[in-house]
C-alpha positions in Angstrom: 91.3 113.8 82.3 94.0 110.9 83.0 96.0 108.7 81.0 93.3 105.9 81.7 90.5 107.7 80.9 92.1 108.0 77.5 93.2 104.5 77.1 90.8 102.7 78.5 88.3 104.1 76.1 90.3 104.1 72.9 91.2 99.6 73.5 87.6 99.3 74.0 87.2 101.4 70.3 84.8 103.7 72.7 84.4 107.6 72.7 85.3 109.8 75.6 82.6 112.2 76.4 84.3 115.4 77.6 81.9 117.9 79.7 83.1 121.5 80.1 83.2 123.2 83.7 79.2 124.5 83.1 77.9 121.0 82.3 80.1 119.5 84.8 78.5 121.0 87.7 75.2 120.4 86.5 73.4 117.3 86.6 70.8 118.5 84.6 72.9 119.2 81.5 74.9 115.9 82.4 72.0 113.6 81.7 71.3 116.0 79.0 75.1 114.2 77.6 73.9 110.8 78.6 70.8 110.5 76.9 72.6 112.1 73.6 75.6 109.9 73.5 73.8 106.9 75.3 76.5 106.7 77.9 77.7 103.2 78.8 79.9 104.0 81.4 81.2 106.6 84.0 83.7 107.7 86.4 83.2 110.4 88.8 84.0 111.3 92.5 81.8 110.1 95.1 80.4 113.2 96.8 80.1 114.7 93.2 78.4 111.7 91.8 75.7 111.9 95.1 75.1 115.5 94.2 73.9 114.4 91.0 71.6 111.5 92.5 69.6 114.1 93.8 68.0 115.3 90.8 65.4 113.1 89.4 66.5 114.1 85.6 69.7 112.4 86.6 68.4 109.5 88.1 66.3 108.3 85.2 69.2 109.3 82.2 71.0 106.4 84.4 68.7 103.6 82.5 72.0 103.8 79.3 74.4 103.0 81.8 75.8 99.8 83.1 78.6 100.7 84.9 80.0 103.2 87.4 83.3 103.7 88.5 83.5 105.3 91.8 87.2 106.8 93.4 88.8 109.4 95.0 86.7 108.9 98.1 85.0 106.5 99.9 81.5 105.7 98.9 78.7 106.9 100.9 76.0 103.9 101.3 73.2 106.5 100.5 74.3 106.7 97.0 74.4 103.0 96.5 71.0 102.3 98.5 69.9 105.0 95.8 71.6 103.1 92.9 70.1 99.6 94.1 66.5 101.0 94.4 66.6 102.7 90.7 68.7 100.7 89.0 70.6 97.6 87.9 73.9 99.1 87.1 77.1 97.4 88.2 79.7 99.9 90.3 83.1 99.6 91.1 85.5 101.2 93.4 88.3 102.1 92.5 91.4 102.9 94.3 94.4 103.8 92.8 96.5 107.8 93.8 98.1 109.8 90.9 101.5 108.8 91.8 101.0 105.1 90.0 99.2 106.5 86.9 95.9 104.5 87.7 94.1 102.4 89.4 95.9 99.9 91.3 92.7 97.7 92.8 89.5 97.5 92.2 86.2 96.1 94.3 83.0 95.4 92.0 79.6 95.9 93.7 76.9 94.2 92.2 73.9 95.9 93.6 71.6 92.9 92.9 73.8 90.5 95.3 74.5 92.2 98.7 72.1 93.5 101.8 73.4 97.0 102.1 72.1 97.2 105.6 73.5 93.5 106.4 77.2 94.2 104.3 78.2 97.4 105.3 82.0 96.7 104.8 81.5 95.8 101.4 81.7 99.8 101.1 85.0 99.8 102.4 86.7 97.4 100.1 89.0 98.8 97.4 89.0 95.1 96.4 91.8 93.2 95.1 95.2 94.0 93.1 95.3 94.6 89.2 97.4 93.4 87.0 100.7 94.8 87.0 100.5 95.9 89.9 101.9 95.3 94.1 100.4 96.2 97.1 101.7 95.9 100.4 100.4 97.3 103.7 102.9 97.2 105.8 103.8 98.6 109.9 106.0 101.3 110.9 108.7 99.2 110.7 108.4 98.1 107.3 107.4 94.8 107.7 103.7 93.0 106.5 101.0 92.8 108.7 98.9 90.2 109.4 95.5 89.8 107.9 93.0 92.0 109.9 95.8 94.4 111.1 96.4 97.7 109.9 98.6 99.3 108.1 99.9 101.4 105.7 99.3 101.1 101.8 102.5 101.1 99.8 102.3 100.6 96.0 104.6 98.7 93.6 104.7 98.1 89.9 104.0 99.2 86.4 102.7 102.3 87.3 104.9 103.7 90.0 106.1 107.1 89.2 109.6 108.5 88.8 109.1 111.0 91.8 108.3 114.5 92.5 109.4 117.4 89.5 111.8 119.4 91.5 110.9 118.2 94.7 113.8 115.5 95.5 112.8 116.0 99.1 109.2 114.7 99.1 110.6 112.4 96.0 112.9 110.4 98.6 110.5 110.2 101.5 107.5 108.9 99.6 109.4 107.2 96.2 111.9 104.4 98.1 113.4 101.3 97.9 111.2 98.2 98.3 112.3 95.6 101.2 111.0 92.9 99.0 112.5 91.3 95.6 109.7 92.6 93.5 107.5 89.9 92.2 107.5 92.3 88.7 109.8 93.3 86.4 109.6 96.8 87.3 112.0 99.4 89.3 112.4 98.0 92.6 110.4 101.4 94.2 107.6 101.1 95.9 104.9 104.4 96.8 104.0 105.3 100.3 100.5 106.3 100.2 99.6 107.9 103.6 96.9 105.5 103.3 95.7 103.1 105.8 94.4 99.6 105.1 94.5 96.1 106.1 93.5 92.5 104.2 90.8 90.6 104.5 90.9 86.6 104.4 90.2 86.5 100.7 92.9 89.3 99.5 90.8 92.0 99.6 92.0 95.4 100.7 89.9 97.1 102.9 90.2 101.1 103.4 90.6 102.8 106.5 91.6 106.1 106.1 94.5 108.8 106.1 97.3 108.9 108.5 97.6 112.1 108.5 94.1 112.4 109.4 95.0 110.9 112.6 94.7 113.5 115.4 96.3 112.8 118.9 94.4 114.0 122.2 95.8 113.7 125.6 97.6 110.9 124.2 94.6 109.3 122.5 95.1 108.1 118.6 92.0 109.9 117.1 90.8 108.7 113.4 88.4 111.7 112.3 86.8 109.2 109.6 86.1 106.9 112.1 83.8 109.7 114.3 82.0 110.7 110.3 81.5 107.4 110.1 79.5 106.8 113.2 78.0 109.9 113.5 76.4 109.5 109.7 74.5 106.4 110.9 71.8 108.5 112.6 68.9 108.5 110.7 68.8 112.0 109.8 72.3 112.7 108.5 73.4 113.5 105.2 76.8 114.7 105.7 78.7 115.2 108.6 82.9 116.4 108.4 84.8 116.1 111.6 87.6 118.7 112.1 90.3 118.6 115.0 91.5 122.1 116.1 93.6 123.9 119.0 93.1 126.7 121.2 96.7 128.4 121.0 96.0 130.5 124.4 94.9 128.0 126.8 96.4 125.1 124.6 93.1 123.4 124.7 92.1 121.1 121.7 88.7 120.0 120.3 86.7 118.5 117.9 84.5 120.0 115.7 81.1 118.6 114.0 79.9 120.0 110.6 76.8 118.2 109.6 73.5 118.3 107.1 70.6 116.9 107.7 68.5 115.1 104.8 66.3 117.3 103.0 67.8 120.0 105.2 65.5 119.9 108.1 65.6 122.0 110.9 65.0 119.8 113.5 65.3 122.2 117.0 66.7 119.2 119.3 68.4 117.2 116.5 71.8 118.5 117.9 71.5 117.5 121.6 70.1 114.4 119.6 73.7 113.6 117.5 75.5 113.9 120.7 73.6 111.7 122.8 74.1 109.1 119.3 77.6 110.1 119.1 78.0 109.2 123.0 76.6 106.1 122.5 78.7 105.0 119.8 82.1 106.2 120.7 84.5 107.0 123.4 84.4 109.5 125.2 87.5 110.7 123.8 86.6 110.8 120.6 82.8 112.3 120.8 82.9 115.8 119.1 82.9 119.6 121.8 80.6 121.3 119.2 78.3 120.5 116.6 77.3 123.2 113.8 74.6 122.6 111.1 75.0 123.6 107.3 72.7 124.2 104.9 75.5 122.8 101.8 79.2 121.7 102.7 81.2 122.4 100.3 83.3 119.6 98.1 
């Protein structure tokens, strides 16, 4: 429960529907709480909020709700092929860590206007700055870059925290002084997010990933979303996490594939399948040593 879930509720003179751990992780007594309080609106985590897509009880309690607001994670294009097939609901997402307090952009998707298959990058939008709000993405040297070119996310404004609690350490290296007069009248800190980004033409952020899910292979710059990413557009992928590990004896290092097929089928030759996709999509630097199949991944 955040600060905005509480707020945003009580301007609006709306009630916050709280679920406790049983009903939160499951979808059946969630719509249960949907169809009872005729919920307008919810937030949730991506791969949570997928989960729950899968249950047709779900699906159809969705019919009370207009709006959806998606963050945490990026959005999978499944769950919004889903949400445009069943419904006419409007979802956003949001971006925003817990070091400003809330949200700090927002994209709005309107299911009824875009080609999924056609607009892919719409997914990747966070979307534009809020109000009271400043967001730079900027290069290792501090400076901005230009539209198209990435960067790193750094966050200015209302919502900026003070720092760490008794961590002055982390406080200084992530909580420091912005190179820009600040267009707010707000302390002059800006947040380093770890996040990578870059703008589009029309001020929109779009979301790349983690920098510290940047990997380095004989010398290569590795992006593990970037490999998910590729590898989930074969047609029989649900989920797929890419992990980078290292052989501490003969200092070898490799990348692992975790995947689950849709409907989890067992498909004998799907692996030799992936790799062949993968190798066809990617350098060969960046195509994954071993591929194991789950039956769940876990959130």
């Amino acid at each position: 429960m955040s600060i905005s879930d509480i707020y945003y509720a009580l301007l609006r003179n709306s009630k916050v529907i709280l679920c406790n751990e049983h009903e939160y992780n499951d979808p059946i007594e969630i719509s249960k709480l949907i169809e009872k309080y005729n919920v307008k609106f919810i937030y949730c985590v991506p791969s949570r909020f997928k989960n729950y897509l899968a249950l047709n009880e779900f699906l159809k309690s969705l019919k009370h709700v207009k709006c959806i607001l998606l963050g945490g994670e990026k959005i999978d294009i499944d769950t919004l092929k889903i949400l445009q097939k069943h419904t006419d609901i409007k979802v956003y997402n949001g971006y925003g860590p817990t070091e400003t307090v809330a949200m700090c952009s927002a994209n709005c998707i309107d299911l009824n206007k875009i080609d999924l298959n056609a607009d892919k990058e719409i997914i990747k939008s966070i979307g534009k700055t809020l109000c009271n709000y400043e967001v730079y993405i900027l290069d290792k040297f501090m400076k901005p870059v230009p539209i198209g070119v990435e960067g790193e996310i750094y966050i200015g404004g209302a919502g900026v925290g003070k720092g760490y609690l008794n961590n002055i350490e982390l406080t200084n290296k992530k909580f420091i002084e912005s190179p820009f007069k600040p267009l707010l009248k707000h302390s002059n800190k800006i947040y380093s997010t770890g996040d990578l980004g870059k703008w589009t033409e029309d001020g929109q952020i779009i979301y790349i990933g983690r920098s510290d899910f940047q990997v380095k292979i004989n010398g290569q710059r590795i992006e593990l979303s970037e490999i998910e990413n590729t590898i989930k557009l074969y047609p029989d992928i649900d989920y797929v996490v890419v992990i980078h590990t290292k052989d501490t004896i003969k200092n070898n290092q490799y990348l692992i594939c975790y995947y689950k097929t849709k409907e989890n089928k067992n498909i004998d030759s799907i692996e030799d399948e992936i790799k062949k996709f993968a190798s066809s999509k990617l350098p060969s630097y960046m195509v994954p040593n071993f591929y194991y199949q789950l039956e769940e991944l876990p959130l």
